[in-house]
C-alpha positions as CSV (number, residue, x, y, z in Angstrom):
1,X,96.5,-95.0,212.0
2,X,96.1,-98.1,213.5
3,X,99.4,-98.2,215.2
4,X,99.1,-94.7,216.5
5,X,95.6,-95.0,217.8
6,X,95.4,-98.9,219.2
7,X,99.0,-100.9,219.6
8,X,101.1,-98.4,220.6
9,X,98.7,-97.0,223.3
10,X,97.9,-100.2,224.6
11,X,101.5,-102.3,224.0
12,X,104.1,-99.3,223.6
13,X,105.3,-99.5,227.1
14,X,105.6,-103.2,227.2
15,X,109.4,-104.7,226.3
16,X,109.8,-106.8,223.8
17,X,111.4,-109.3,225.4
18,X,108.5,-109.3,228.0
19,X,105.2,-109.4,225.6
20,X,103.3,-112.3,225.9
21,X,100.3,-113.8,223.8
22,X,97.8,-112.1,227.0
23,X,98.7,-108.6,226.5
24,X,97.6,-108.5,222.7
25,X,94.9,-111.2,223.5
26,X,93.8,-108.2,226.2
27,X,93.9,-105.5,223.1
28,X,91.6,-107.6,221.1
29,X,88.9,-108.2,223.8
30,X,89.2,-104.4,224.5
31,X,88.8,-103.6,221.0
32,X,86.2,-106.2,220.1
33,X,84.0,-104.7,223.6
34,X,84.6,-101.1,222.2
35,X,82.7,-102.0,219.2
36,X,85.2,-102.4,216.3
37,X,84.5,-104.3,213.6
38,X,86.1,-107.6,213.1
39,X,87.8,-106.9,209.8
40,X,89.5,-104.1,212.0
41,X,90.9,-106.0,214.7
42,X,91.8,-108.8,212.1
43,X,93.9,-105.6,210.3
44,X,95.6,-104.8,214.0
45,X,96.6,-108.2,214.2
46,X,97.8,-108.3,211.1
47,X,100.2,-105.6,211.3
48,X,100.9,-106.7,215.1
49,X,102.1,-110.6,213.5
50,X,104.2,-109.0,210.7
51,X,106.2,-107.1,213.2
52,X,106.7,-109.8,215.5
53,X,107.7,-112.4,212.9
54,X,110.3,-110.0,211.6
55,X,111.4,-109.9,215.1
56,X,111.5,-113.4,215.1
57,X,113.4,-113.6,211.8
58,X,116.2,-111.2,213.7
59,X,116.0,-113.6,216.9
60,X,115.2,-110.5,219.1
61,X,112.6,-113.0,220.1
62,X,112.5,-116.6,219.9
63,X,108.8,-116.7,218.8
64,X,105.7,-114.7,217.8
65,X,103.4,-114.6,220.9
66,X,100.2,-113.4,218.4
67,X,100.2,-117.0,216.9
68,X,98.4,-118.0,220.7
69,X,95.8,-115.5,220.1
70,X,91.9,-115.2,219.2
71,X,90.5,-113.0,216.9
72,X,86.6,-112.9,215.9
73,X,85.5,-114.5,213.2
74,X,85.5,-112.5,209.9
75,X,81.4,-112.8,208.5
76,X,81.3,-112.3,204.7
77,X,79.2,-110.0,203.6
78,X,76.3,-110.9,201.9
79,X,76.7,-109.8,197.7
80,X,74.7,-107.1,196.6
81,X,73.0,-108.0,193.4
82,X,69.9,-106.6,191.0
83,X,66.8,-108.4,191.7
84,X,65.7,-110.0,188.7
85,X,62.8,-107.3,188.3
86,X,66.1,-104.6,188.9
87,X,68.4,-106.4,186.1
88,X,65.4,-106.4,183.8
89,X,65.3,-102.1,184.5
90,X,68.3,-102.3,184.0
91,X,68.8,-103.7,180.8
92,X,66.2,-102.0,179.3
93,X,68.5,-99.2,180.0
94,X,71.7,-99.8,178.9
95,X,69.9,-101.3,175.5
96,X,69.2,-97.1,174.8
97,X,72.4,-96.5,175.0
98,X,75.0,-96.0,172.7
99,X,77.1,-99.3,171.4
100,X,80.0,-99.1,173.4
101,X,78.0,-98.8,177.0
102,X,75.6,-101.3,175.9
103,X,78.4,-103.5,175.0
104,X,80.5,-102.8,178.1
105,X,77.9,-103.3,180.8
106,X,76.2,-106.6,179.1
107,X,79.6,-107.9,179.4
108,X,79.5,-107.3,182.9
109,X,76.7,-108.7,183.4
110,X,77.0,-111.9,181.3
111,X,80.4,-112.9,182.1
112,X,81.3,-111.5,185.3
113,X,84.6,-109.8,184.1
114,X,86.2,-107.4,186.5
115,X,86.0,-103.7,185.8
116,X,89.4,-103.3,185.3
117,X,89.6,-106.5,183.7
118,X,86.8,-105.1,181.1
119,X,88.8,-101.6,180.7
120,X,91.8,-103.5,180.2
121,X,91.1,-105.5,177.3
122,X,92.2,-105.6,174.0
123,X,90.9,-106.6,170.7
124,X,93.1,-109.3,170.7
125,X,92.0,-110.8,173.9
126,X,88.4,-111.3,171.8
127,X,87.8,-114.6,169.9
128,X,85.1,-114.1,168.3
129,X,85.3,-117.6,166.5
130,X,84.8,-119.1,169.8
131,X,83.4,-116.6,171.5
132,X,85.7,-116.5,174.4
133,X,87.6,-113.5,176.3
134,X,91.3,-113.8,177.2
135,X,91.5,-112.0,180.1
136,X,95.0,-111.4,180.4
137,X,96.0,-107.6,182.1
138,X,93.8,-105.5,184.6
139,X,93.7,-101.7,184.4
140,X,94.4,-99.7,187.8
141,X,94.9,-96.2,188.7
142,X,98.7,-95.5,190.5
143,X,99.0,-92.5,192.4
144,X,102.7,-91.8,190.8
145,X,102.1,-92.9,187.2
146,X,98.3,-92.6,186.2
147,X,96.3,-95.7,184.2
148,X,98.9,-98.8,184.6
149,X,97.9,-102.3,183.0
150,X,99.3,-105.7,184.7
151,X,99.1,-108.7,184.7
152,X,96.1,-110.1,187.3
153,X,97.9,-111.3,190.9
154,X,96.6,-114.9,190.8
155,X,97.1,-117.3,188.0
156,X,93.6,-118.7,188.5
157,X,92.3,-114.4,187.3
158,X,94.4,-115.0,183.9
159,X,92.4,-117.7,182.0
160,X,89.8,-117.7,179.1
161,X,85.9,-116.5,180.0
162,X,83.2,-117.8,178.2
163,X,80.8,-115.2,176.1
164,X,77.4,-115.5,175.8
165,X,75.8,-115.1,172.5
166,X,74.4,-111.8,173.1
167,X,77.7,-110.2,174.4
168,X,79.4,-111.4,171.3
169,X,77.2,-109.7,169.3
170,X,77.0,-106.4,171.3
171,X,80.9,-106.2,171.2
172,X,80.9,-107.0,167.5
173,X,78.5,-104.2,167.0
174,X,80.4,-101.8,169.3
175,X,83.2,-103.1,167.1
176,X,81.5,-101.5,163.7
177,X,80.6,-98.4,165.7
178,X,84.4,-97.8,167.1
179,X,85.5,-97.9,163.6
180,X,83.8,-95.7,162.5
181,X,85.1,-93.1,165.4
182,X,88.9,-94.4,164.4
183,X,87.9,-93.0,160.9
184,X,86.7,-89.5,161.9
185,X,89.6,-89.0,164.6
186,X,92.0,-89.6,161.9
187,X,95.8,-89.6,163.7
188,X,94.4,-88.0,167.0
189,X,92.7,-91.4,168.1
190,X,95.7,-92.6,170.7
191,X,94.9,-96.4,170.6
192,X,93.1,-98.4,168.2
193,X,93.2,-101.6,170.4
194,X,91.3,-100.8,173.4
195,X,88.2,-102.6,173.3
196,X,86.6,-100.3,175.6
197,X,88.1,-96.7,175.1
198,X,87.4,-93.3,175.3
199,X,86.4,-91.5,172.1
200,X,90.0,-90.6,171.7
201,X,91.2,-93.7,172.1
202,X,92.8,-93.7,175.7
203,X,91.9,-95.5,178.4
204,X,88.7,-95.3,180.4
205,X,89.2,-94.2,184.4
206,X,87.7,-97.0,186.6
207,X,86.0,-93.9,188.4
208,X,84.8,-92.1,185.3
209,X,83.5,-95.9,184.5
210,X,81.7,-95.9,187.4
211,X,80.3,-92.4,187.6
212,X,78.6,-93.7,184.2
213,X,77.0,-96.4,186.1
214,X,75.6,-94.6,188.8
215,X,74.1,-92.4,186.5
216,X,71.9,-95.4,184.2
217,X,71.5,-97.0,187.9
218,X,69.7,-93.7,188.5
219,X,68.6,-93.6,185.1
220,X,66.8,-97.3,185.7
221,X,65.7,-96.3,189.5
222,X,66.9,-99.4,190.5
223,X,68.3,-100.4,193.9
224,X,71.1,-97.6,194.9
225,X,72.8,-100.3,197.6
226,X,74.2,-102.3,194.4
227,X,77.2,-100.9,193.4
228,X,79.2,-101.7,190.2
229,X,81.3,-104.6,191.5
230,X,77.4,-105.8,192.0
231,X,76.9,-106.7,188.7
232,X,79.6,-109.3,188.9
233,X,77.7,-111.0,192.1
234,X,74.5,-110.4,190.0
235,X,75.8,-112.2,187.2
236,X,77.0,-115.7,189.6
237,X,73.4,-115.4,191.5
238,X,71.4,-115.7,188.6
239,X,73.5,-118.5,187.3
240,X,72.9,-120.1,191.3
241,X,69.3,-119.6,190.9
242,X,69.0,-120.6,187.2
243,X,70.3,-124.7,188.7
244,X,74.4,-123.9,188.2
245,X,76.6,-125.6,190.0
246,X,78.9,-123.9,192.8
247,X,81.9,-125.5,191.0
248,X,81.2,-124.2,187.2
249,X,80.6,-120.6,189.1
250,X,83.9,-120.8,190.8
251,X,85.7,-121.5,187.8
252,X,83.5,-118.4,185.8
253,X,84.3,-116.2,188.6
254,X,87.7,-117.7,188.9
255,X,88.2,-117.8,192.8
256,X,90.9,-119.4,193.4
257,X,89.5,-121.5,196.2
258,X,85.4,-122.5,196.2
259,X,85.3,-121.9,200.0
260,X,85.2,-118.2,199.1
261,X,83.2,-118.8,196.1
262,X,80.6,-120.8,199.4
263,X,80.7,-118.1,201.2
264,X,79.7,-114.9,199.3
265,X,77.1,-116.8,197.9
266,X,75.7,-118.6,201.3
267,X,72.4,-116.9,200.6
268,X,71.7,-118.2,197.4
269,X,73.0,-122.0,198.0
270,X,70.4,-121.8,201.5
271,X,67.5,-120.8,199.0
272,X,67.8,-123.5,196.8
273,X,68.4,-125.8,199.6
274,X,65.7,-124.7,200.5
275,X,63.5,-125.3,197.3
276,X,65.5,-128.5,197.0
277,X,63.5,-129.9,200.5
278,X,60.0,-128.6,199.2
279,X,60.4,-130.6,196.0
280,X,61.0,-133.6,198.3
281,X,58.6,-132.9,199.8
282,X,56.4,-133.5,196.8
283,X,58.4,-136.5,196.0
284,X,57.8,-138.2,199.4
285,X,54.1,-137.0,199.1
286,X,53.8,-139.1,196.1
287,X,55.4,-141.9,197.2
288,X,53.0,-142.4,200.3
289,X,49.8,-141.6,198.8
């Protein structure tokens, strides 16, 4: 799409040998005036340097002319997360609802697992001694195959997650409840080490997970903007706004690099920056009076 409808219309007629840094310099100031979004042109150029490094590669040219250009800068957006008056809707919820949901969505919430790092673990991934989650595979849909698990891309997404006392006891109860299902399937329940399963014992669909969300969102009448990924940034910005460091929430949410940890979570870090100069305030009152 983006080849058919922006480079090859604007750099199609131009030789190889003869494209310079201003001709795709000229497409992103055209693209950037027409309105598209930064993330878009930063895709363009993406697929623009791949080509020309591979042309570099098979010396066609001797180097990539896209290195010498500008591109505008790419703005994070700013997380969506339940207002603490929202979470508490929330919760209030999901605590009507049967063991496994309850279980599920109060893990979300109070570790910031991935969904398909929640759908793809495994009662042996759950020390309850310690109360810690391995996370060690993800669980993603493939057009070709169906429900694949894998391991996570990064290193830094494979490590151990702290559980709060109130998730370990929710998944130990949704624990006694699953058992209970395993006996009256008999044979026909598929896997009895999904932690989160259907009532067969297959795999949940991250969409059918979601669907289920939507509705007890609805269910909650709670902000509709906040979708599920949300409850992962809900569960770092109350942990900002609680006094938590930006360090101990990089390593929860396990980014590898806290510049992107900074970033999603500006607003939160300006607020108590914020609230940081009005106790000073106080302090310094002190002090001269």
């Amino acid at each position: 799409m983006y080849s058919r409808h922006h480079i090859y219309p604007a750099l199609g007629d131009i030789l190889l040998s003869e494209l310079n840094s201003d001709h795709i310099q000229t497409l992103y100031n055209k693209l950037k005036d027409d309105g598209k979004a930064p993330a878009t042109i930063h895709k363009i150029h993406c697929i623009i340097h791949s080509c020309l490094e591979k042309a570099v590669e098979k010396r066609l040219i001797a180097w990539n002319p896209s290195k010498a250009t500008e591109r505008p800068s790419l703005k994070p957006k700013e997380a969506k997360v339940l207002s603490e008056e929202d979470m508490d809707k929330f919760l209030k919820v999901i605590n009507k609802e049967s063991d496994k949901w309850r279980a599920a969505f109060l893990t979300l919430l109070g570790t910031g697992l991935r969904i398909g790092e929640l759908l793809a673990l495994e009662w042996d991934d759950i020390d309850f001694e310690n109360d810690l989650i391995h996370v060690r595979r993800t669980l993603s849909k493939a057009k070709a195959k169906g429900l694949i698990t894998e391991e996570p891309k990064t290193e830094k997404s494979k490590s151990v997650v702290p559980m709060p006392e109130i998730v370990s006891q929710a998944i130990r109860q949704h624990r006694k409840s699953q058992l209970e299902i395993i006996m009256l399937q008999g044979p026909k329940y598929k896997n009895k080490n999904i932690v989160f399963a259907t009532d067969v014992g297959t795999y949940i669909y991250p969409r059918n997970f979601e669907r289920k969300y939507y509705s007890l969102r609805k269910k909650a009448g709670v902000d509709e903007s906040v979708n599920l990924h949300g409850l992962r940034h809900t569960f770092a910005t109350r942990l900002l706004e609680d006094g938590e460091d930006l360090r101990t929430i990089q390593e929860l949410l396990r980014h590898s690099d806290i510049r992107t940890t900074a970033n999603i979570y500006s607003h939160v870090t300006a607020k108590k920056k914020k609230k940081a100069a009005h106790r000073m305030d106080s302090i310094l009152g002190k002090k001269m009076s």
